[in-house]
HTML snippet that shows the backbone in 3Dmol.js (N, CA, C, O; Angstrom):
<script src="https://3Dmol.org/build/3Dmol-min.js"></script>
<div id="view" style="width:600px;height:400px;position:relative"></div>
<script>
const pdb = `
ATOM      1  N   UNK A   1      -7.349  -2.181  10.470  1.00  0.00           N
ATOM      2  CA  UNK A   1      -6.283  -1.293  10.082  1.00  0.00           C
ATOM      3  C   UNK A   1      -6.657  -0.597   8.792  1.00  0.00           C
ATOM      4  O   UNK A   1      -7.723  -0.851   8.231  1.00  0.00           O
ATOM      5  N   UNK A   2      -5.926   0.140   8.394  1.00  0.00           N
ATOM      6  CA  UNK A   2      -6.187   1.073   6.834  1.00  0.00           C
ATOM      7  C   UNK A   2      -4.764   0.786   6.587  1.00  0.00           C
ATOM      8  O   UNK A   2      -3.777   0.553   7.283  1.00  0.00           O
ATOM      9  N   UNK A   3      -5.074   0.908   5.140  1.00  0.00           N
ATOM     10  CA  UNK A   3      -4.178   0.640   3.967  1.00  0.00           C
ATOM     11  C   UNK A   3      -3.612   2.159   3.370  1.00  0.00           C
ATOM     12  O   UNK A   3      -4.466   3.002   3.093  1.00  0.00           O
ATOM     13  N   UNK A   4      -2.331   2.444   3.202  1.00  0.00           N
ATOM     14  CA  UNK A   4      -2.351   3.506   2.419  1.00  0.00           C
ATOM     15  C   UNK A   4      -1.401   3.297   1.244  1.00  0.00           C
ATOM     16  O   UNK A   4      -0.202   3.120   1.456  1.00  0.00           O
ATOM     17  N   UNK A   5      -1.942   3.313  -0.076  1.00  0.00           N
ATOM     18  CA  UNK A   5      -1.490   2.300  -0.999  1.00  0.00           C
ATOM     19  C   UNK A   5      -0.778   3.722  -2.111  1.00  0.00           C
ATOM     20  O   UNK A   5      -1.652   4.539  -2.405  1.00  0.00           O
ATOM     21  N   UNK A   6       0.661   4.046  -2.707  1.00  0.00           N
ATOM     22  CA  UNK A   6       0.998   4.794  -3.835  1.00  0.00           C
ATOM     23  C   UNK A   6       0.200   4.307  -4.454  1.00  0.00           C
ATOM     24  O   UNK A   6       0.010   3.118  -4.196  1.00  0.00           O
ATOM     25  N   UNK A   7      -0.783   5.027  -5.717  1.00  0.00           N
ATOM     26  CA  UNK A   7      -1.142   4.481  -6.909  1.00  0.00           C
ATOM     27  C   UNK A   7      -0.914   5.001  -8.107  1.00  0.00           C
ATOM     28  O   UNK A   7      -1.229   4.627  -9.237  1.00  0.00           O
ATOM     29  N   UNK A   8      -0.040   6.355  -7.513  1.00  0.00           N
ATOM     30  CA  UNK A   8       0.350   7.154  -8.665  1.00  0.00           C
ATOM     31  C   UNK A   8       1.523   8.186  -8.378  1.00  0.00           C
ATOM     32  O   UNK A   8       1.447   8.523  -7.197  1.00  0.00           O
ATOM     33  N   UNK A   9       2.725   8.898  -9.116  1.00  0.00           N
ATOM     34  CA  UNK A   9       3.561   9.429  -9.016  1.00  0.00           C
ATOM     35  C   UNK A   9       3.342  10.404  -9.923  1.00  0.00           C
ATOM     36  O   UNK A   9       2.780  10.241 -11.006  1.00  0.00           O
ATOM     37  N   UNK A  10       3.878  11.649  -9.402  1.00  0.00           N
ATOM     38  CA  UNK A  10       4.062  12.960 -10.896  1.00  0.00           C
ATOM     39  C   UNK A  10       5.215  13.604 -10.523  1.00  0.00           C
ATOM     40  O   UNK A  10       5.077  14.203  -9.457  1.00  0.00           O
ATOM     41  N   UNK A  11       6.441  13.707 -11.084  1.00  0.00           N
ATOM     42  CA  UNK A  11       7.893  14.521 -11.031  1.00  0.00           C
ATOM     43  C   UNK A  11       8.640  13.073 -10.264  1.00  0.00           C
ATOM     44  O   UNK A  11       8.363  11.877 -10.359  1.00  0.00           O
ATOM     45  N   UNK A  12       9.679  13.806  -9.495  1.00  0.00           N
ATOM     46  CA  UNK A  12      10.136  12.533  -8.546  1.00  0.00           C
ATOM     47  C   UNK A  12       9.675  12.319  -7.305  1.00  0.00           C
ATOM     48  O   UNK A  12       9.556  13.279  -6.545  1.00  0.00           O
ATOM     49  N   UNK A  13       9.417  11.329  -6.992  1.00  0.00           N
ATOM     50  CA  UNK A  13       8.476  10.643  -5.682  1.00  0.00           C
ATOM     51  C   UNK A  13       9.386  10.212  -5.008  1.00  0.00           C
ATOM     52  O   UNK A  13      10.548  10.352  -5.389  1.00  0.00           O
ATOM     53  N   UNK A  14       9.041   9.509  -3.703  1.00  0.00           N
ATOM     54  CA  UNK A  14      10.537   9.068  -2.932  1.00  0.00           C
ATOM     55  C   UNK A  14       9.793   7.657  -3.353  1.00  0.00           C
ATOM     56  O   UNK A  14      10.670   6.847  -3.652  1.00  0.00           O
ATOM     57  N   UNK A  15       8.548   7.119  -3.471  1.00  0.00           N
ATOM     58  CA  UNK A  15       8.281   5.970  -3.426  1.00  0.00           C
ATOM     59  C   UNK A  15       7.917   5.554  -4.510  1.00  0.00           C
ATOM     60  O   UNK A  15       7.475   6.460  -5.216  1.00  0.00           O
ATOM     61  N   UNK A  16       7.902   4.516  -4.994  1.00  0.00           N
ATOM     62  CA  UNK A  16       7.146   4.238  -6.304  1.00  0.00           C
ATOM     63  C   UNK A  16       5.766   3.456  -6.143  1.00  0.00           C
ATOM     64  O   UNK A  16       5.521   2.762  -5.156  1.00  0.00           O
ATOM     65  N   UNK A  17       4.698   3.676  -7.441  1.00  0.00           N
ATOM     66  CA  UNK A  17       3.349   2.891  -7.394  1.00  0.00           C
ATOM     67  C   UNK A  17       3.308   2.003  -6.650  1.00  0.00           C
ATOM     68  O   UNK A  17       4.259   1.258  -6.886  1.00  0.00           O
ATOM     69  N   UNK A  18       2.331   1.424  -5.334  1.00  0.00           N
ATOM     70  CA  UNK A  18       2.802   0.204  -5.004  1.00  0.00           C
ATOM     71  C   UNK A  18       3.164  -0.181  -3.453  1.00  0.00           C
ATOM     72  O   UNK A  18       3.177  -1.182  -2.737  1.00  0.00           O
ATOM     73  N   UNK A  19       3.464   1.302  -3.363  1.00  0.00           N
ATOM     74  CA  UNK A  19       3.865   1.330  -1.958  1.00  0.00           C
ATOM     75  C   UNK A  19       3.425   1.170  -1.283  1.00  0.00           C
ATOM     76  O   UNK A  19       2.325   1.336  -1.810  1.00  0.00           O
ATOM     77  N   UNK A  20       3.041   0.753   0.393  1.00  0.00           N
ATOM     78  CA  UNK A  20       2.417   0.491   1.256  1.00  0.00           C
ATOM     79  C   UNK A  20       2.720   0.583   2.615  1.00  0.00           C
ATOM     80  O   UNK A  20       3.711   0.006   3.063  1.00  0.00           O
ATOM     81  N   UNK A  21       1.617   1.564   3.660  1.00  0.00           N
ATOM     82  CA  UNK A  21       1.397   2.113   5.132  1.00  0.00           C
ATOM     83  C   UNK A  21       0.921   1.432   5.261  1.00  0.00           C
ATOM     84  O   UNK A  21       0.439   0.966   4.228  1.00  0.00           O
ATOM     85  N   UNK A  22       0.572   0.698   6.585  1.00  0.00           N
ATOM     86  CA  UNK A  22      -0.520   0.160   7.188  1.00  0.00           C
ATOM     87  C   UNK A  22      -0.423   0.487   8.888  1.00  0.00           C
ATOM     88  O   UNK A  22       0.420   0.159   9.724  1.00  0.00           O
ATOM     89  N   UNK A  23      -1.835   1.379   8.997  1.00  0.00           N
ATOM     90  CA  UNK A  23      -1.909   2.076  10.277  1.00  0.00           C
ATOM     91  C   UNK A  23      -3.547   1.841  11.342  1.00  0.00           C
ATOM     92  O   UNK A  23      -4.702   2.264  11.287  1.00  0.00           O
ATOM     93  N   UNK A  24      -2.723   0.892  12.266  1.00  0.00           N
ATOM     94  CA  UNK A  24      -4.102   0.766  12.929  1.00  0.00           C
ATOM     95  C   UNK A  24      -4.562   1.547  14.103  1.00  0.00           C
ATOM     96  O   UNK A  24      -4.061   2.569  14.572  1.00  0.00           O
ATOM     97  N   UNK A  25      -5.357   1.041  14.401  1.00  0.00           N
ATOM     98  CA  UNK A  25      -6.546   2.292  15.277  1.00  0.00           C
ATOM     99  C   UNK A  25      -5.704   2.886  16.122  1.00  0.00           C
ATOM    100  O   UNK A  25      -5.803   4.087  16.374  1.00  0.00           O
ATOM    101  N   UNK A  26      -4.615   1.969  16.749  1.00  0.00           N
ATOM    102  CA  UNK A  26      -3.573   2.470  18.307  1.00  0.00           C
ATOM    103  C   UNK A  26      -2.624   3.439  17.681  1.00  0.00           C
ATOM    104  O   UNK A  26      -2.136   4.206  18.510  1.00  0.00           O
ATOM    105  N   UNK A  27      -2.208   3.629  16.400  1.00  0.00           N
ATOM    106  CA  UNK A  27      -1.375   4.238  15.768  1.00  0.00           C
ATOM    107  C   UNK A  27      -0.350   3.608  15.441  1.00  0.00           C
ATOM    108  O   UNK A  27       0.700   4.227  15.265  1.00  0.00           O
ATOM    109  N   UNK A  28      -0.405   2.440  15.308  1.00  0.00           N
ATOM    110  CA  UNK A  28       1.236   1.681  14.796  1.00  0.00           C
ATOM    111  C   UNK A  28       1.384   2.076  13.755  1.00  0.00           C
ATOM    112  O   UNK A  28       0.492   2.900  13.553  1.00  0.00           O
ATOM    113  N   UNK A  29       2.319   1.936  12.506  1.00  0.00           N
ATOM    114  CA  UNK A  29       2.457   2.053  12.002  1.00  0.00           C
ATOM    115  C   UNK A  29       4.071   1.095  11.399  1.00  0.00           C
ATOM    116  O   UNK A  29       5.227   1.055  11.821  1.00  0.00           O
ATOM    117  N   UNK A  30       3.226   0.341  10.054  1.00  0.00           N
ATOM    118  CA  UNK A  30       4.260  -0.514   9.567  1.00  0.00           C
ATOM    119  C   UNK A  30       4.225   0.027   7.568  1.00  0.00           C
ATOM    120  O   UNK A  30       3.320   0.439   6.843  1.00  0.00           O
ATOM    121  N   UNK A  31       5.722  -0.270   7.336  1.00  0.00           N
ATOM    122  CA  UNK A  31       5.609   0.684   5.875  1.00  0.00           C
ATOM    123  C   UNK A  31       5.774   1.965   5.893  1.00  0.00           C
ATOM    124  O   UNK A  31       5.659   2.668   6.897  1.00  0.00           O
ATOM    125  N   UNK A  32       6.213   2.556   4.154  1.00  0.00           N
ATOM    126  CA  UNK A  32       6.550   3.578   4.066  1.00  0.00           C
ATOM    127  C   UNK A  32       6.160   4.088   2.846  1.00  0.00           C
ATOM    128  O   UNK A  32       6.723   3.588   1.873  1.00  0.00           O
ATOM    129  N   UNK A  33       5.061   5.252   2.569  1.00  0.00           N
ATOM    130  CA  UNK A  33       4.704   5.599   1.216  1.00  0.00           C
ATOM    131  C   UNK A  33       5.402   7.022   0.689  1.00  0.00           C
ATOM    132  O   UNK A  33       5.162   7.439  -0.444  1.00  0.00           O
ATOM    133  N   UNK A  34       6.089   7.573   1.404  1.00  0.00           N
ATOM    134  CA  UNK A  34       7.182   8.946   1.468  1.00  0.00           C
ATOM    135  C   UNK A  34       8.218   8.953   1.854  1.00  0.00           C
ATOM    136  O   UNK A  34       8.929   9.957   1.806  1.00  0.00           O
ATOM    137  N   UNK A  35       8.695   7.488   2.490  1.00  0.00           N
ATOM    138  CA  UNK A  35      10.402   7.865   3.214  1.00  0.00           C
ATOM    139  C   UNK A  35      10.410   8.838   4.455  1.00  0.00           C
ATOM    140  O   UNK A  35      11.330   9.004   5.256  1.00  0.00           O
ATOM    141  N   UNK A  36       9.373   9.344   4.432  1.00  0.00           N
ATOM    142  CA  UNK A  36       9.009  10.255   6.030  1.00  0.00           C
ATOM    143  C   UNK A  36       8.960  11.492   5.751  1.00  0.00           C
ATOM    144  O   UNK A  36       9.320  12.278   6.627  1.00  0.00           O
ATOM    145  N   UNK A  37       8.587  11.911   4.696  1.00  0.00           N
ATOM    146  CA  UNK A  37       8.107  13.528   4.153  1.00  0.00           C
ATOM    147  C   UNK A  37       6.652  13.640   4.616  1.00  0.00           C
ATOM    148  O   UNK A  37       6.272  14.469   5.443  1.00  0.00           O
ATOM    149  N   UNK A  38       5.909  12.781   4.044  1.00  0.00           N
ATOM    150  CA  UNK A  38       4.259  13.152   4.808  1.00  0.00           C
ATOM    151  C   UNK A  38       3.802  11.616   5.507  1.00  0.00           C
ATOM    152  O   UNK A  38       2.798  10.941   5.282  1.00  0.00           O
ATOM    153  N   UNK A  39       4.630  11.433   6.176  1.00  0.00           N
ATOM    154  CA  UNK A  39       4.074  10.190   7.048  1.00  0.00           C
ATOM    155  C   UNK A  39       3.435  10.267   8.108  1.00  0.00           C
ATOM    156  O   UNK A  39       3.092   9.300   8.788  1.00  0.00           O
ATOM    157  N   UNK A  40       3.175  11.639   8.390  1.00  0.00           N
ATOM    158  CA  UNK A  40       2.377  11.980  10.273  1.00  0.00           C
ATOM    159  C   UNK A  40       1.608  12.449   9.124  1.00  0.00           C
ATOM    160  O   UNK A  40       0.588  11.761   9.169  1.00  0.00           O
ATOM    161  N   UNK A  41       1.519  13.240   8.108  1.00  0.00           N
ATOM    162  CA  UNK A  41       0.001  13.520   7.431  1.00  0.00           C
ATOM    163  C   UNK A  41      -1.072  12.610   7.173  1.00  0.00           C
ATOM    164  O   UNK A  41      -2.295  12.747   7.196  1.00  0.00           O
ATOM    165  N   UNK A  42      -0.087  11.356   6.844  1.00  0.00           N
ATOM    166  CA  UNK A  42      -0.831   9.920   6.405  1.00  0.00           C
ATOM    167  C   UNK A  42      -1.306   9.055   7.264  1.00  0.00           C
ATOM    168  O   UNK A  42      -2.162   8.268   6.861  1.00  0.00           O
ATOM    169  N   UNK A  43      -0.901   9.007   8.518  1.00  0.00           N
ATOM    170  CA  UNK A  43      -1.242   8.928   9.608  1.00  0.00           C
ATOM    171  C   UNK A  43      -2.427   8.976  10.006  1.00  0.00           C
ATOM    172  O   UNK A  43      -3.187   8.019  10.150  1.00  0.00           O
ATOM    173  N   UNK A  44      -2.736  10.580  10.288  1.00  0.00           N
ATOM    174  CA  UNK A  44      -3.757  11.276  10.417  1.00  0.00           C
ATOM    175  C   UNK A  44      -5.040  10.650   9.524  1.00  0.00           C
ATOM    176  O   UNK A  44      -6.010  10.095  10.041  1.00  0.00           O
ATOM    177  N   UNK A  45      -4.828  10.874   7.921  1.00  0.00           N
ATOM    178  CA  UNK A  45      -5.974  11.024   6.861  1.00  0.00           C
ATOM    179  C   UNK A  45      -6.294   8.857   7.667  1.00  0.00           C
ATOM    180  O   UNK A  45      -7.387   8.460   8.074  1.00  0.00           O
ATOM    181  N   UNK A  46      -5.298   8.192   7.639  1.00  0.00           N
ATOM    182  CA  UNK A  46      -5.414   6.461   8.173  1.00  0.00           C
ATOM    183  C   UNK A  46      -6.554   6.696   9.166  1.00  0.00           C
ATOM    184  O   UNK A  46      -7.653   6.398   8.700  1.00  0.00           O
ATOM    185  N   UNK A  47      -6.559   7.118  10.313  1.00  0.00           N
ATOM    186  CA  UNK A  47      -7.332   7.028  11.247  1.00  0.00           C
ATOM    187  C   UNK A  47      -8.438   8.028  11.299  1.00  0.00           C
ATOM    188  O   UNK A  47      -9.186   8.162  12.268  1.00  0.00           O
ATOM    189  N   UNK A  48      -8.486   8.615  10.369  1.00  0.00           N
ATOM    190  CA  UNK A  48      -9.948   9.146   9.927  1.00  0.00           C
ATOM    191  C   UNK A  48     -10.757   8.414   8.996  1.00  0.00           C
ATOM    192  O   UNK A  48     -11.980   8.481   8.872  1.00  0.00           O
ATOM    193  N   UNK A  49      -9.686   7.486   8.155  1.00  0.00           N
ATOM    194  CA  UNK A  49     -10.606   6.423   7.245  1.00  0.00           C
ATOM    195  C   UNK A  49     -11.044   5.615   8.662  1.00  0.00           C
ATOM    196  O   UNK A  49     -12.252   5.500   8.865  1.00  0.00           O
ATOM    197  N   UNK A  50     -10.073   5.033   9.678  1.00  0.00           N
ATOM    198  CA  UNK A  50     -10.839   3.961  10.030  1.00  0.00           C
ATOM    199  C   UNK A  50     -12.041   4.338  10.921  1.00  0.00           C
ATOM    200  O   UNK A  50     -12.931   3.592  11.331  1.00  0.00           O
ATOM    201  N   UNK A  51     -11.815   6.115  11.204  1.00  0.00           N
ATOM    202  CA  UNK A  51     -12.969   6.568  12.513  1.00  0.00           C
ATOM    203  C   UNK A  51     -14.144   6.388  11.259  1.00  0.00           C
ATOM    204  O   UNK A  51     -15.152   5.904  11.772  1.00  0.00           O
ATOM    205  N   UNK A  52     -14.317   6.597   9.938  1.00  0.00           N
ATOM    206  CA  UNK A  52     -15.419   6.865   9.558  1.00  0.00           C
ATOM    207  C   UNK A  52     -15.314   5.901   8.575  1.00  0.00           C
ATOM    208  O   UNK A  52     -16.333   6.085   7.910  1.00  0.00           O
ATOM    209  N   UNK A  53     -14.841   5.189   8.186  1.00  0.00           N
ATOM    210  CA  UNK A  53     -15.035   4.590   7.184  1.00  0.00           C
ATOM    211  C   UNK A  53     -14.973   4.372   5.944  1.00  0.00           C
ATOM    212  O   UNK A  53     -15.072   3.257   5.431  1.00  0.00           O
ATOM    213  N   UNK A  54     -14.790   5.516   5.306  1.00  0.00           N
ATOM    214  CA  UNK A  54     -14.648   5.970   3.814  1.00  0.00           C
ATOM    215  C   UNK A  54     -13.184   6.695   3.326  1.00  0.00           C
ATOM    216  O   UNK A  54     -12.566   7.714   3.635  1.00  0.00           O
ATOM    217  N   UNK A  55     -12.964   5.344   2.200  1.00  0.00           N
ATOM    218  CA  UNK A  55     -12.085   5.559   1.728  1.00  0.00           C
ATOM    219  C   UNK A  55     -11.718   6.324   1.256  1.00  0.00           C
ATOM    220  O   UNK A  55     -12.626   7.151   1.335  1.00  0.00           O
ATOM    221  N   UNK A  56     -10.470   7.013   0.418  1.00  0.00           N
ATOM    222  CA  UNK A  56     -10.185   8.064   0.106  1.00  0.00           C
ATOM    223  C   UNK A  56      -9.153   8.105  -0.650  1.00  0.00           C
ATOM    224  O   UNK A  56      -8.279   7.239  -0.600  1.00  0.00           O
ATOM    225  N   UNK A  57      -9.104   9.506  -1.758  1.00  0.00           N
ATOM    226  CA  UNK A  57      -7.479   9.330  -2.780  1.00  0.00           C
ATOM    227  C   UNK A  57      -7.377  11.233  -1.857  1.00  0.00           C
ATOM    228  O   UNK A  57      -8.235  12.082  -1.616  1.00  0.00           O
ATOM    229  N   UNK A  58      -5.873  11.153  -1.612  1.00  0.00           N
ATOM    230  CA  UNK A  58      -5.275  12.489  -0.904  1.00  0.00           C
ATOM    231  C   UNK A  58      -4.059  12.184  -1.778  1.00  0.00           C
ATOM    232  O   UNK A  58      -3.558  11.096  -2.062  1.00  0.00           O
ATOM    233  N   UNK A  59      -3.701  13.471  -2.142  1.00  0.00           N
ATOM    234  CA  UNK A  59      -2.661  13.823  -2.826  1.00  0.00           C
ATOM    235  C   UNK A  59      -1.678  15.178  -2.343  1.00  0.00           C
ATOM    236  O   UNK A  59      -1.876  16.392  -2.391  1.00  0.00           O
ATOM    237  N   UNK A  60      -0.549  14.353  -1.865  1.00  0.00           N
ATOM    238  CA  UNK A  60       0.482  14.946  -1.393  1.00  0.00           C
ATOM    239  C   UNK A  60       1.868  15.631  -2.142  1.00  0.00           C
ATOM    240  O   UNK A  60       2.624  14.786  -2.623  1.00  0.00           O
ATOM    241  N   UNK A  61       2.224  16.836  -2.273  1.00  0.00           N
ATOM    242  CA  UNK A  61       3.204  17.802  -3.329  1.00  0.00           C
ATOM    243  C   UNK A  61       3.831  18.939  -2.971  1.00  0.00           C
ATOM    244  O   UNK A  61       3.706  19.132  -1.762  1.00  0.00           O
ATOM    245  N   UNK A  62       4.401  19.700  -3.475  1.00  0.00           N
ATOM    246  CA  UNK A  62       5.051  20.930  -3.315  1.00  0.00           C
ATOM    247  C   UNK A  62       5.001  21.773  -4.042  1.00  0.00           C
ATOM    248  O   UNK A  62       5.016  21.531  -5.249  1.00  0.00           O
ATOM    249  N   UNK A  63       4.939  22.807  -3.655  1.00  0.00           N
ATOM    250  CA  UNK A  63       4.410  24.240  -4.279  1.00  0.00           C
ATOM    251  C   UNK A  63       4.865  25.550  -3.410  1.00  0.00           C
ATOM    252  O   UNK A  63       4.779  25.531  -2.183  1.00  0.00           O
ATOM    253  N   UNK A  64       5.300  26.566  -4.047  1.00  0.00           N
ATOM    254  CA  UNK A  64       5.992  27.478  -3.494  1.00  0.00           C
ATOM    255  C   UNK A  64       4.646  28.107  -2.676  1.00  0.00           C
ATOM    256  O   UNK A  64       4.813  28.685  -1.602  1.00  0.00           O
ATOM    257  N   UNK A  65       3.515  27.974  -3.175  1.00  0.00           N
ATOM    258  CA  UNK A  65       2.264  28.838  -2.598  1.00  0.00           C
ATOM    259  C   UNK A  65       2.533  27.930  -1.201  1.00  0.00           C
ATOM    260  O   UNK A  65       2.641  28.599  -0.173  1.00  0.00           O
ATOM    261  N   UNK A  66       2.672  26.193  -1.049  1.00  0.00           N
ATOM    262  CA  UNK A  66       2.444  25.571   0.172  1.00  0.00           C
ATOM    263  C   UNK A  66       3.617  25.306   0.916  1.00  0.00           C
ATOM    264  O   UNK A  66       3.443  24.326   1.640  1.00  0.00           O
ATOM    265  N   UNK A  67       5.014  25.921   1.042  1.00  0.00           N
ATOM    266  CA  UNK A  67       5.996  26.153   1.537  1.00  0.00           C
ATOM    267  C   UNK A  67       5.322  25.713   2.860  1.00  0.00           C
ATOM    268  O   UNK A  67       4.978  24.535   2.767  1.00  0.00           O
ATOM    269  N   UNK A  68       5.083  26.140   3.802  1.00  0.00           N
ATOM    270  CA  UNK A  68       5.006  25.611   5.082  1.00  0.00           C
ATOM    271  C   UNK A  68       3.715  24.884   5.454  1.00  0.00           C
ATOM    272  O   UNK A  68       3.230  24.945   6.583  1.00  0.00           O
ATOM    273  N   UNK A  69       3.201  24.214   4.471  1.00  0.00           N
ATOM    274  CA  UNK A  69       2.232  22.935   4.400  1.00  0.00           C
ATOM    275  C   UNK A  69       3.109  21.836   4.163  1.00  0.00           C
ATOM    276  O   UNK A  69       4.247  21.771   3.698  1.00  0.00           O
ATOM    277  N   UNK A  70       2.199  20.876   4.653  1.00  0.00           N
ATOM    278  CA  UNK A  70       2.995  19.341   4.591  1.00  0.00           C
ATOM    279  C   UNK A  70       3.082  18.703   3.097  1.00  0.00           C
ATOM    280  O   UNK A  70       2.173  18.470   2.300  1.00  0.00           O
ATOM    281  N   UNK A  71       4.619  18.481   2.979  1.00  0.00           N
ATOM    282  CA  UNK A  71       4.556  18.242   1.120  1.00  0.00           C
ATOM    283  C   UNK A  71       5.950  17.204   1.311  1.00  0.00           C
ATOM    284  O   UNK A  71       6.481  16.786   2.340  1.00  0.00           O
ATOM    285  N   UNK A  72       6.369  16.936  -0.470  1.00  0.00           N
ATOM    286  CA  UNK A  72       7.509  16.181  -0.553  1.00  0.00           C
ATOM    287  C   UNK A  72       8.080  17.319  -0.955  1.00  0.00           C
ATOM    288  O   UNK A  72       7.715  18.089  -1.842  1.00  0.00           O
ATOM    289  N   UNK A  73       9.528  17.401   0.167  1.00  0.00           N
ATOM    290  CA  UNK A  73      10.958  17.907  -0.232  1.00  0.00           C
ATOM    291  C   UNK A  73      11.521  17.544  -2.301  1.00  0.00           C
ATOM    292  O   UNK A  73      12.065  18.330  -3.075  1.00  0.00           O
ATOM    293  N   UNK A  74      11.071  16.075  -2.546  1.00  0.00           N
ATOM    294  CA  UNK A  74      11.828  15.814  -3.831  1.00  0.00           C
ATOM    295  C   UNK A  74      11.135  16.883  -4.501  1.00  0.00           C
ATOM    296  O   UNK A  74      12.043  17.615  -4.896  1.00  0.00           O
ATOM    297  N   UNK A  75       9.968  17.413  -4.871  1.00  0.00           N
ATOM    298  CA  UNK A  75       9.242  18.711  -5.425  1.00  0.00           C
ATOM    299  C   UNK A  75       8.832  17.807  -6.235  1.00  0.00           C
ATOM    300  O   UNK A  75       9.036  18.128  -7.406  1.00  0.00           O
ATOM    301  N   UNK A  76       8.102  16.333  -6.037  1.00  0.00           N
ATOM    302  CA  UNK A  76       7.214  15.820  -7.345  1.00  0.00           C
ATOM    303  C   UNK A  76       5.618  15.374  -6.381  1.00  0.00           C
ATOM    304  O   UNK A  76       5.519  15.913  -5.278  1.00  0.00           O
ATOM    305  N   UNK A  77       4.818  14.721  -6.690  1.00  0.00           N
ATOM    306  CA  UNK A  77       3.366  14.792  -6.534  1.00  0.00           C
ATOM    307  C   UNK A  77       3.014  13.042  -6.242  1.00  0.00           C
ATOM    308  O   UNK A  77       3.277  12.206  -7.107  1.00  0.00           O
ATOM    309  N   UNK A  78       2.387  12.665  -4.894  1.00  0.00           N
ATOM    310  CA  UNK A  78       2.459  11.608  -4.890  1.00  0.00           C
ATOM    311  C   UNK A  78       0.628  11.454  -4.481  1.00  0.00           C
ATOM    312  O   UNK A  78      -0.167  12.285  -4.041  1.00  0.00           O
ATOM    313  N   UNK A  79       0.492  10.211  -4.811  1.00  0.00           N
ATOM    314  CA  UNK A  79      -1.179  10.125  -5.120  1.00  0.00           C
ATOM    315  C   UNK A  79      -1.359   8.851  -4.542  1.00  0.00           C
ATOM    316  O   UNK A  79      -0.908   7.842  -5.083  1.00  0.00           O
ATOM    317  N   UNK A  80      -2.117   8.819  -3.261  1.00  0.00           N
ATOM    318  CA  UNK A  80      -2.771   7.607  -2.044  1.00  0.00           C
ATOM    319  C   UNK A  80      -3.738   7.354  -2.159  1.00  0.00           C
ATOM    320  O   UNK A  80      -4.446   8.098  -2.837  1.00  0.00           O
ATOM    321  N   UNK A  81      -4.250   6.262  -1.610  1.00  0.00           N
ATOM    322  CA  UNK A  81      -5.649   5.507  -2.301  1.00  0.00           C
ATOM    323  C   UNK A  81      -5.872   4.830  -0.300  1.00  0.00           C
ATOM    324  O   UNK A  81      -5.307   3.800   0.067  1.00  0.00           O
ATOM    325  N   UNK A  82      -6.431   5.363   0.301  1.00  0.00           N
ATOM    326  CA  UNK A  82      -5.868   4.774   1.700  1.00  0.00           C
ATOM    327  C   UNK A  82      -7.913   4.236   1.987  1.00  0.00           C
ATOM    328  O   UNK A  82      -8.929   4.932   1.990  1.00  0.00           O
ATOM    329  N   UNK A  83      -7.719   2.867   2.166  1.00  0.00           N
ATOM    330  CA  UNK A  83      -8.947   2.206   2.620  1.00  0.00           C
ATOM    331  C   UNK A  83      -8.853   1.597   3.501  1.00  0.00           C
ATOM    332  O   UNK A  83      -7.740   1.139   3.758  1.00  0.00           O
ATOM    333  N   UNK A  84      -9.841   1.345   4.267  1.00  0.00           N
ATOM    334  CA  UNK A  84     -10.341   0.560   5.565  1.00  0.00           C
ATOM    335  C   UNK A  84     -10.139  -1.166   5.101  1.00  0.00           C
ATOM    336  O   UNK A  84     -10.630  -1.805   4.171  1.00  0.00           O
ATOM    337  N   UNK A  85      -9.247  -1.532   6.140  1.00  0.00           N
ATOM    338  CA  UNK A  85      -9.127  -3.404   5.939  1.00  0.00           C
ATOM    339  C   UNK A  85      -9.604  -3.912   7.244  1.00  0.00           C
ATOM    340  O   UNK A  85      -9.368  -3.574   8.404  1.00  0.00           O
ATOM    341  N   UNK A  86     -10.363  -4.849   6.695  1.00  0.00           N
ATOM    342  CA  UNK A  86     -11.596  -5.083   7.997  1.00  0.00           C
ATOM    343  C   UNK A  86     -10.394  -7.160   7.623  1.00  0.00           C
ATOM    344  O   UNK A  86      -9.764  -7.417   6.598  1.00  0.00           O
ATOM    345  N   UNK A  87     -10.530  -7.975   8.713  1.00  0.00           N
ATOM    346  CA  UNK A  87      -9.881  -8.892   8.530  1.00  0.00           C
ATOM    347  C   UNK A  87     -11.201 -10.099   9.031  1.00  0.00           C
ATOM    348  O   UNK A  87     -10.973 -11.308   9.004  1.00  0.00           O
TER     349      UNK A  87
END
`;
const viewer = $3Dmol.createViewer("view");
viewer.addModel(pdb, "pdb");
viewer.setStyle({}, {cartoon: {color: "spectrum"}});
viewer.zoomTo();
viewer.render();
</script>
């Protein structure tokens, strides 16, 4: 499975530092690092860590330039750390 871990917040976040996705290869999905603002984005970036392997920091926000890109509604900046968990 992959891990997708908050490790950082900027403005208001829905989640705080800490938070935790965990999404395996079939697509389950247990946890919540947005409350469901970019949770099919996180999804996605999950099962590209586990197709390839390499971890990754993606940072998810809002911006009038990214209006119809995938962002948080609260208008603050949330920062993922999402790695491969081998058991």
């Amino acid at each position: 499975m992959a891990l997708a871990r908050v490790v950082d917040v900027e403005g208001s976040g829905p989640r705080l530092p800490g938070a935790v996705m965990a999404v395996t290869a079939d697509g389950e999905v247990a946890g919540s690092v947005s409350g469901g603002c970019v949770e099919g984005a996180v999804v996605s970036e999950a099962l590209d860590v586990l197709a390839t392997g390499d971890r990754r920091m993606v940072t998810f926000g809002y911006s009038d330039d990214e209006a119809f890109a995938v962002g948080l509604t609260c208008g603050g900046t949330i920062h993922l750390f999402i790695e491969r968990l081998d058991w």
